[in-house]
C-alpha positions as CSV (number, residue, x, y, z in Angstrom):
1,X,35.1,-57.1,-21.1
2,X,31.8,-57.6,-19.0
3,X,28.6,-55.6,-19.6
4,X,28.7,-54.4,-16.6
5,X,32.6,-52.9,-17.5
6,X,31.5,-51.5,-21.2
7,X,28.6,-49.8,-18.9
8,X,31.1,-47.5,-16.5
9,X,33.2,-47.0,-18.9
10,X,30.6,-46.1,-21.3
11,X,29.1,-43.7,-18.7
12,X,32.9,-42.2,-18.1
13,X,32.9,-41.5,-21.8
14,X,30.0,-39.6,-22.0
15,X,31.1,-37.6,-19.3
16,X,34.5,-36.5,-20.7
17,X,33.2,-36.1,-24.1
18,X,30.1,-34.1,-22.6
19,X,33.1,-31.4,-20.8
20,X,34.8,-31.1,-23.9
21,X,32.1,-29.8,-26.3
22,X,30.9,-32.8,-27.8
23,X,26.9,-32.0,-28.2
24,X,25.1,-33.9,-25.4
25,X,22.5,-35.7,-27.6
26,X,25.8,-36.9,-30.0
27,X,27.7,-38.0,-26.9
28,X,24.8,-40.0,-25.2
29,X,23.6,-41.7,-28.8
30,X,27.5,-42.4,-30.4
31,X,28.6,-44.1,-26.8
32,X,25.4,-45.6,-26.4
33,X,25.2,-47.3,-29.4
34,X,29.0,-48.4,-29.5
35,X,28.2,-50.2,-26.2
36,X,25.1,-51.8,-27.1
37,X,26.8,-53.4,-30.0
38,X,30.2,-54.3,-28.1
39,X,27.9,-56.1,-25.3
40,X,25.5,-57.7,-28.0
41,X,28.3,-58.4,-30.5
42,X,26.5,-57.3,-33.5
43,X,25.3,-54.1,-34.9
44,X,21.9,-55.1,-35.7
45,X,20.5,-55.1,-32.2
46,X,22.3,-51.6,-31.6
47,X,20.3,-50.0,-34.8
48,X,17.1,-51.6,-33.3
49,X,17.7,-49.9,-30.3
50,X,18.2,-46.7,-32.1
51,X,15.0,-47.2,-34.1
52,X,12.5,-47.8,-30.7
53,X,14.6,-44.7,-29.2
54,X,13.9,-42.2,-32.0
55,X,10.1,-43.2,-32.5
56,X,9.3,-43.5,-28.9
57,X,10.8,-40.0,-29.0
58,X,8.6,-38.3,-31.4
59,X,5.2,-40.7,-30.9
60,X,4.6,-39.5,-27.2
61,X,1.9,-37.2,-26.5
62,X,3.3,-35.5,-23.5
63,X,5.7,-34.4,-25.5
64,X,3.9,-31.9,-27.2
65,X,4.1,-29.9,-24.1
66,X,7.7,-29.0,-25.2
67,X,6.7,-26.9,-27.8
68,X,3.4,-25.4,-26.2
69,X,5.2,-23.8,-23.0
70,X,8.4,-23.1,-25.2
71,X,6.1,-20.7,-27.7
72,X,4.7,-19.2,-24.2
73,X,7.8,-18.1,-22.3
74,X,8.8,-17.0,-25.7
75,X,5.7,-14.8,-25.7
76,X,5.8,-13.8,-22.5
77,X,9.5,-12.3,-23.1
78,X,8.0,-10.8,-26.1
79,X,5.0,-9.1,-24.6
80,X,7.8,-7.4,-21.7
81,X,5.8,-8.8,-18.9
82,X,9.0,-9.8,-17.0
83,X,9.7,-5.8,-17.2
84,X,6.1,-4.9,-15.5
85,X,6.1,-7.3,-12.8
86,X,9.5,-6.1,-11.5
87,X,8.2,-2.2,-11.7
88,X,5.7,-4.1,-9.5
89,X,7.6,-5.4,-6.7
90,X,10.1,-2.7,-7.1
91,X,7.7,0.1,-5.9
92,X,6.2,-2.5,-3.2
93,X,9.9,-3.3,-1.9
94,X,10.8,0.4,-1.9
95,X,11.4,1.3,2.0
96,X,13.1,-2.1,2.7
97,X,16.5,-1.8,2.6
98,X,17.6,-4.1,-0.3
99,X,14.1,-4.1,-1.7
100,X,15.4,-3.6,-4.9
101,X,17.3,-7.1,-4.5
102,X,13.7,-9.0,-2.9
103,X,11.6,-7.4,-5.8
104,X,14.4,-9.1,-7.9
105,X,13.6,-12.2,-6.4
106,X,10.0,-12.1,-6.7
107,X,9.7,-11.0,-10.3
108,X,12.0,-14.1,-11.1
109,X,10.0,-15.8,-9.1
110,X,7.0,-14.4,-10.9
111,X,8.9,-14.9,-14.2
112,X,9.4,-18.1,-14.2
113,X,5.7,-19.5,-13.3
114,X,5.3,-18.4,-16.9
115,X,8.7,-19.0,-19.0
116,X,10.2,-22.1,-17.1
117,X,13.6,-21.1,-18.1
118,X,16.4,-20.3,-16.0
119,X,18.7,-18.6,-18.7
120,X,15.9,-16.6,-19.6
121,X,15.2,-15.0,-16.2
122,X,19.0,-14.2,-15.5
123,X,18.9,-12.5,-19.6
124,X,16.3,-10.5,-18.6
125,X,16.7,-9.7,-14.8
126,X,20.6,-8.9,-15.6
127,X,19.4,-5.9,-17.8
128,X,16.5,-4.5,-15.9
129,X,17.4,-5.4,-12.2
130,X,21.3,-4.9,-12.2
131,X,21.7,-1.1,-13.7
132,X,18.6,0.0,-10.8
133,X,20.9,-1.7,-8.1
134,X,24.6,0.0,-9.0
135,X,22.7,3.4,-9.2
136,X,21.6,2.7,-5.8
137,X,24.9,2.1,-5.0
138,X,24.5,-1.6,-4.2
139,X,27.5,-3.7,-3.7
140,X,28.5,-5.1,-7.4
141,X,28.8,-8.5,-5.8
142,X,25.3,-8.5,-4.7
143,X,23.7,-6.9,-7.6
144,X,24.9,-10.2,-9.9
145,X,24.5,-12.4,-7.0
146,X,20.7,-11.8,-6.7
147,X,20.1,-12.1,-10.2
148,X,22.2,-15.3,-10.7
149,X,20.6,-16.8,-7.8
150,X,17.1,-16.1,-8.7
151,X,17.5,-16.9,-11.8
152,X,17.5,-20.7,-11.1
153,X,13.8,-20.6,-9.8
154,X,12.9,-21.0,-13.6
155,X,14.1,-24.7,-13.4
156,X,12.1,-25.5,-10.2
157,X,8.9,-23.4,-10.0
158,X,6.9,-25.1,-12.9
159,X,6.4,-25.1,-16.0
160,X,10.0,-26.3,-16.0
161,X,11.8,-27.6,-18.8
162,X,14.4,-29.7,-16.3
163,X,10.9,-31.0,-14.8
164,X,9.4,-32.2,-18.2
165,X,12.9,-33.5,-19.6
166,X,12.6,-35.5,-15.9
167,X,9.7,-36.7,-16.3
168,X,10.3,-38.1,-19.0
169,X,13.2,-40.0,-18.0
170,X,11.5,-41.4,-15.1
171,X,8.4,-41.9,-16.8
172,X,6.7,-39.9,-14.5
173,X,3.2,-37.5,-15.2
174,X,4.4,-34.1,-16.2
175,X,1.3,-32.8,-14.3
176,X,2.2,-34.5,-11.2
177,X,5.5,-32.8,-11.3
178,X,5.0,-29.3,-11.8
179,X,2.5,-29.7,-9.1
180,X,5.5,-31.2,-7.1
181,X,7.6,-28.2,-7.4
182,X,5.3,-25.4,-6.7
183,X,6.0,-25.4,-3.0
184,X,9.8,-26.2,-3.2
185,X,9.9,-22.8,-5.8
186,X,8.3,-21.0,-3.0
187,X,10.2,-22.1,-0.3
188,X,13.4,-21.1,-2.1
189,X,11.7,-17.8,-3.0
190,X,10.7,-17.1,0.8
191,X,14.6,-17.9,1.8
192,X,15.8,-15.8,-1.0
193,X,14.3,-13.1,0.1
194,X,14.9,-14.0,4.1
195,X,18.7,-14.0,3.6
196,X,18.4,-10.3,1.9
197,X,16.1,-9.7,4.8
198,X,18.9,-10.2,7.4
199,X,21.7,-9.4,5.1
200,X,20.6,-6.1,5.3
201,X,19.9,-5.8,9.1
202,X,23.7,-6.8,9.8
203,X,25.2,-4.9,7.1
204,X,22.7,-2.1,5.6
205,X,25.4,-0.2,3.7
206,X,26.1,-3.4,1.7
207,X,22.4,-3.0,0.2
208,X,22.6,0.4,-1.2
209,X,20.1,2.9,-0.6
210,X,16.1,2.5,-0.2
211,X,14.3,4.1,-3.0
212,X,12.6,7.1,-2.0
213,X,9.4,7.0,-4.6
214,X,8.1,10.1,-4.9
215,X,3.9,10.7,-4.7
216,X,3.7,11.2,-8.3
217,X,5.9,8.1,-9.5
218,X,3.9,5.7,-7.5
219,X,1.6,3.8,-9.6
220,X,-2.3,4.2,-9.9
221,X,-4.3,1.3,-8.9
222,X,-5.1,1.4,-12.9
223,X,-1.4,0.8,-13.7
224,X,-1.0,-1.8,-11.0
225,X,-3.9,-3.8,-13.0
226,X,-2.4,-3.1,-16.5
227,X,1.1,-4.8,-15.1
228,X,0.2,-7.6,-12.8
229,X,-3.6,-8.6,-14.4
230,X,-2.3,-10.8,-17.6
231,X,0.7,-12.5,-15.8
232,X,-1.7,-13.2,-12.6
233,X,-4.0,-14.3,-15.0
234,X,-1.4,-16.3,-17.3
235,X,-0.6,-18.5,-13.9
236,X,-4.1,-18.9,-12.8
237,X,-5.1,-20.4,-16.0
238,X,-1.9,-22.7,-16.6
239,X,-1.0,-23.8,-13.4
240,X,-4.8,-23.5,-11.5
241,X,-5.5,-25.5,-14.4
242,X,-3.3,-28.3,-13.9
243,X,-3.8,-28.5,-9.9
244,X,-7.0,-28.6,-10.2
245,X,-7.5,-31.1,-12.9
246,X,-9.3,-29.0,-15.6
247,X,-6.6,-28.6,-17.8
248,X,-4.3,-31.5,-18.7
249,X,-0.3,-30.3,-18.9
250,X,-0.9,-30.2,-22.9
251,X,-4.0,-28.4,-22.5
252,X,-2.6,-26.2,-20.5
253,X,0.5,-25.5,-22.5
254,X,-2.0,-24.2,-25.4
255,X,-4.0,-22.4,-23.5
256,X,-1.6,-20.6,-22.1
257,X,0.4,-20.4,-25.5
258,X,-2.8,-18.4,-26.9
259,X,-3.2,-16.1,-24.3
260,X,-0.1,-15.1,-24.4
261,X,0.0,-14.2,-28.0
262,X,-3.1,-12.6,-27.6
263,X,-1.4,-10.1,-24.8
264,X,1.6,-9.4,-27.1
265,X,-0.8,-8.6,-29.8
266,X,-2.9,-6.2,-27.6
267,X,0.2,-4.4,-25.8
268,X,1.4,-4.4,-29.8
269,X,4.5,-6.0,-28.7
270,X,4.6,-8.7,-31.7
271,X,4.6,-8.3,-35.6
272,X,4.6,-11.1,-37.9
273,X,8.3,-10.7,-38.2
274,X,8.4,-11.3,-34.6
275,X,6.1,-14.2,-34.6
276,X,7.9,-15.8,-37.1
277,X,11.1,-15.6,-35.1
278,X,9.4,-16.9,-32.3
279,X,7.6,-20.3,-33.9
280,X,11.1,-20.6,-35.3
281,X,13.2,-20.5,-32.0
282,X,10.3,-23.0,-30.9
283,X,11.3,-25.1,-33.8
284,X,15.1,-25.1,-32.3
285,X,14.5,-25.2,-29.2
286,X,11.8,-28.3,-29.3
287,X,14.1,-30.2,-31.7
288,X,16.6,-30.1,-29.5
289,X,15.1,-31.1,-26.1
290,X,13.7,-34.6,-28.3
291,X,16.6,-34.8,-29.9
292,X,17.9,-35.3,-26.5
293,X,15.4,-36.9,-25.0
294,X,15.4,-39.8,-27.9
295,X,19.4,-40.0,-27.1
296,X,18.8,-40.4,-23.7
297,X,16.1,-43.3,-24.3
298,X,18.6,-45.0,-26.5
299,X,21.1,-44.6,-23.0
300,X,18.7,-45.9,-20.5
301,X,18.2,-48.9,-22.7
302,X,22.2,-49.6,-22.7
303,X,22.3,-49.3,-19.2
304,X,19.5,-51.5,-18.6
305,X,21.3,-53.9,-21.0
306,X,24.7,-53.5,-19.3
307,X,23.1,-54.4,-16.3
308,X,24.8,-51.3,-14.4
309,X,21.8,-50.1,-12.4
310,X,21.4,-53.4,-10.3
311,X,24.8,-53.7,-10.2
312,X,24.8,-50.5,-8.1
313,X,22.0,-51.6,-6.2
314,X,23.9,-54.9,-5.2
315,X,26.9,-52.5,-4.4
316,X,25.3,-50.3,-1.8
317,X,23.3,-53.3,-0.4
318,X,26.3,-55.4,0.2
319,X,28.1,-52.2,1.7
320,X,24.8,-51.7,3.9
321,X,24.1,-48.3,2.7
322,X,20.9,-47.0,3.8
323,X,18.7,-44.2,2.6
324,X,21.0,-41.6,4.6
325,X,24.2,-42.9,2.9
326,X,22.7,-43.1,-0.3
327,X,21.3,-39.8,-0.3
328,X,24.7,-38.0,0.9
329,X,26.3,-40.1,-2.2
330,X,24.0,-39.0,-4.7
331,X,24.0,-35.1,-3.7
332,X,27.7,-35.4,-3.8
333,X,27.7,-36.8,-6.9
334,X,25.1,-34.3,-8.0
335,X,27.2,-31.3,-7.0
336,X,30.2,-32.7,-8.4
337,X,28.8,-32.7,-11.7
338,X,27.2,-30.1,-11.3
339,X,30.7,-28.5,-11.6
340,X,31.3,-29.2,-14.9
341,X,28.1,-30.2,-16.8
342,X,24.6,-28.5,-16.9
343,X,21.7,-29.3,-15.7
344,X,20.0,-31.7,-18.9
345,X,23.1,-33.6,-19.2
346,X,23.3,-34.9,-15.0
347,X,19.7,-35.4,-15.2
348,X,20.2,-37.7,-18.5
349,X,23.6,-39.5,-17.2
350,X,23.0,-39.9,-13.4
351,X,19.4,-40.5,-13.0
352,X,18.4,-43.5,-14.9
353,X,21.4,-45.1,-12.4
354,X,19.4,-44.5,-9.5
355,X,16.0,-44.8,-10.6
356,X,15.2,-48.4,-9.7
357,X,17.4,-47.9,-6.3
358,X,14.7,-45.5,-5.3
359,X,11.8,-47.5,-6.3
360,X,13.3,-50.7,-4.2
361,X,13.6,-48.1,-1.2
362,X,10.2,-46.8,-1.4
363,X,10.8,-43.4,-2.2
364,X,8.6,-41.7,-4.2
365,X,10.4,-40.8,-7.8
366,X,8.4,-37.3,-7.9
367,X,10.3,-36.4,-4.8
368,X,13.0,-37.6,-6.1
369,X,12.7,-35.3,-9.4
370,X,12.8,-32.5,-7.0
371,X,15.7,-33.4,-5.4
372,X,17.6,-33.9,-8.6
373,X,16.6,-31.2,-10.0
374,X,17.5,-28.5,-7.2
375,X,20.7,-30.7,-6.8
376,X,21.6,-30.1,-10.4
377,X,20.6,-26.4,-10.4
378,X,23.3,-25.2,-7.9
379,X,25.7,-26.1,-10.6
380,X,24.4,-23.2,-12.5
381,X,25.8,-20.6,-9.8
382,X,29.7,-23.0,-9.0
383,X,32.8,-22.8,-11.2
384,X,33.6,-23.8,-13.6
385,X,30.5,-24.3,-15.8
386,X,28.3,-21.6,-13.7
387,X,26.2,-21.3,-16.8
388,X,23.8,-18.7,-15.4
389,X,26.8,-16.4,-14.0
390,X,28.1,-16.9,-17.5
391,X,25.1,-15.6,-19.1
392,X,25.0,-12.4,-16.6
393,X,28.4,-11.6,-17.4
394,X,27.9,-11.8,-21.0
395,X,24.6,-9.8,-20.9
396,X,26.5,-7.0,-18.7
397,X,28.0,-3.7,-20.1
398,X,30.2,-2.8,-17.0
399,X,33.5,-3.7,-17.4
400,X,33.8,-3.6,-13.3
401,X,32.2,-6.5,-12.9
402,X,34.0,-9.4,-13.4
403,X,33.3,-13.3,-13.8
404,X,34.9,-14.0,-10.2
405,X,32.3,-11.2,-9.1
406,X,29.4,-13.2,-10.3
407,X,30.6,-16.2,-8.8
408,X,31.5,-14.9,-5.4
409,X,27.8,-13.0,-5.6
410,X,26.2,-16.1,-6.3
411,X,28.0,-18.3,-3.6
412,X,25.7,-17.5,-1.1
413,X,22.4,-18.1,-3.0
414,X,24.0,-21.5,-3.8
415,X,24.5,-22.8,-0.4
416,X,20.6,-21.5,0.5
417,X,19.8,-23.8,-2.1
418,X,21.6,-26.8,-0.2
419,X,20.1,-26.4,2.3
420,X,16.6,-26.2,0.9
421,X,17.6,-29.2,-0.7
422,X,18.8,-30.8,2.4
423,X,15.0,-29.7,4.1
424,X,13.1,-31.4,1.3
425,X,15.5,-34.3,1.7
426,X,14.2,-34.7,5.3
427,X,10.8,-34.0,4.4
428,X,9.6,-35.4,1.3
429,X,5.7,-34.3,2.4
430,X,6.8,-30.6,1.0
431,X,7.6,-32.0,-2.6
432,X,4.4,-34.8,-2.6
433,X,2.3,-33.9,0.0
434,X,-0.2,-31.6,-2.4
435,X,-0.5,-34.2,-5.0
């Protein structure tokens, strides 16, 4: 076989093995390697490969900003903060019919500026945000819907992990990128909360019931400090930081790491048990995401050896496929996946393909983190994988709520993202133009 024959089928394999459990870090290393040594025709090249992988993996700097934001969404979970924004928003969205459903939004919204996690924001949000919307008599439908769709703003409004794991794929500034997806996080915010806007102009009764806040349960001006004034402050450091250039990404990821901690000691929210548990599920999570992101060096190297990304450059330049064509390939192929693997593992398989197509076109490869990344993060709301309706049906105690419920709640939020995806597409400028 060629190399460029052992490369698709390599890529095929990693796919399969990926859908049927196999760890993705395992998959992307074991067929890696195999295909390195079929193409070179001895083993010793393949464990050099291995070698640069794992200590290019570890010896970065950037990495270390794994760790530092990991430790401060932790924190921030700890310290309930997600809890006190959405008592926030909920009294401000009060008279709107589903206000319930946009303070839902905005607390995610809110929530993820400081945790970066999708899966995080629909734990929490599915608890909190949920109950409050059945006791208002909400349709079931919507009340998972709004939380599953929200939920993905963790992955796009920075600090992102998908946006750091990207970055360093594409060997791209992780500054440069969360800056990137600050107004994309928006936009999908503002539409969020447009479509529950409108949603419940045409069909009120499917919204539930506005709350009717009495004088006495309003909160004090005092209150309103004591809940919004350390996340506000949290975002102003970490991400003001970074946009303005006093604060590198790493900087900023221990910066906001310590004031975190120092809020969940203040509010009491954190013991040593707990901050043991936390530096440990750091420790997990952070040798995970290298783990995969060495695996995923040792892949890029076999496809640059197989020769499979200018072989599919030569393919859609002999078929005369321009930057429309390739575009509607790739979000295809994006939302295909997105069916059936999560998020890390298309951004690991499909992007170093495309990578060097977009550099020969002129596109800018921060814009085209974005794109990928929104792209990947519908796949959390579609069956089968749906990994954020998954974890809302699992974190629900209401038997009345099925998995199709989630699903058929989130179908809406999904196609809003397309088509945000579709506007930054046509507009790059909303992606790059602040950096």
């Amino acid at each position: 076989m060629s190399p460029v024959e052992i490369g698709i089928i390599s890529v095929i394999a990693i796919v399969v093995m990926v859908y049927l459990g196999v760890y993705i870090p395992v998959a992307l290393g074991l067929v890696s390697f195999v295909s390195i040594w079929l193409i070179a025709g001895r083993p010793i090249l393949a464990f050099n490969f291995l070698k640069i992988a794992v200590i290019d993996g570890v010896k970065e700097p950037s990495f270390a900003t794994i760790p530092l934001f990991t430790v401060m969404g932790l924190l921030v979970s700890r310290a309930g903060m997600g809890t006190d924004i959405y008592t926030v928003l909920n009294r401000g969205f009060r008279k709107l019919t589903g206000g319930v459903g946009m303070a839902t939004v905005g607390s995610n919204a809110v929530f993820a500026a400081v945790t970066g996690s999708s899966i995080a924001s629909a734990s929490v949000f599915t608890r909190i945000a949920v109950p409050e919307m059945r006791r208002l008599n909400y349709n079931k439908r919507f009340a998972v819907g709004v939380v599953a769709g929200s939920s993905v703003l963790g992955m796009i409004i920075p600090p992102s992990a998908m946006l750091i794991i990207y970055s360093f794929v594409s060997e791209q500034s992780v500054a440069h990128m969360f800056q990137a997806g600050i107004v994309p996080g928006l936009i999908l915010t503002v539409a969020y909360i447009s479509w529950i806007y409108i949603s419940g102009k045409i069909n009120p009764p499917y919204l539930g019931e506005n709350i009717n806040t009495a004088e006495s349960d309003r909160l004090t001006w005092f209150d309103l400090f004591e809940k919004t004034g350390p996340i506000v402050f949290l975002i102003v450091v970490v991400l003001g930081g970074i946009y303005t250039g006093w604060l590198t990404a790493i900087e900023a990821g221990a910066t906001g790491a310590l004031i975190a901690l120092v809020i969940a000691l203040l509010r009491r929210r954190i013991n040593l048990r707990g901050l043991w548990e936390t530096a440990l599920e750091t420790g997990h999570i952070t040798a995970s995401i290298l783990f995969l992101i060495a695996m995923a060096g040792l892949y890029s190297s076999m496809l640059g050896r197989a020769g499979l990304p200018n072989e599919l450059q030569s393919f859609l330049e002999a078929n005369q496929f321009g930057f429309f064509e390739v575009m509607v390939i790739y979000v295809v192929l994006m939302l295909f996946l997105g069916t059936i693997l999560d998020t890390a593992s298309i951004i690991l398989i499909v992007v170093p393909l495309f990578l060097g197509l977009m550099e020969t076109m002129g596109m800018s490869l921060v814009w085209f983190g974005i794109v990928t990344v929104i792209g990947a993060e519908i796949g959390l709301l579609t069956p089968p994988l749906g990994i954020s309706c998954f974890v809302i049906k699992s974190t629900l105690n209401d038997p009345d709520i099925s998995l199709k419920d989630v699903f058929l709640g989130a179908l809406p939020f999904a196609v809003i993202m397309l088509l945000v995806l579709i506007l930054l597409i046509n507009f790059p400028v909303l992606s790059i133009g602040i950096l």
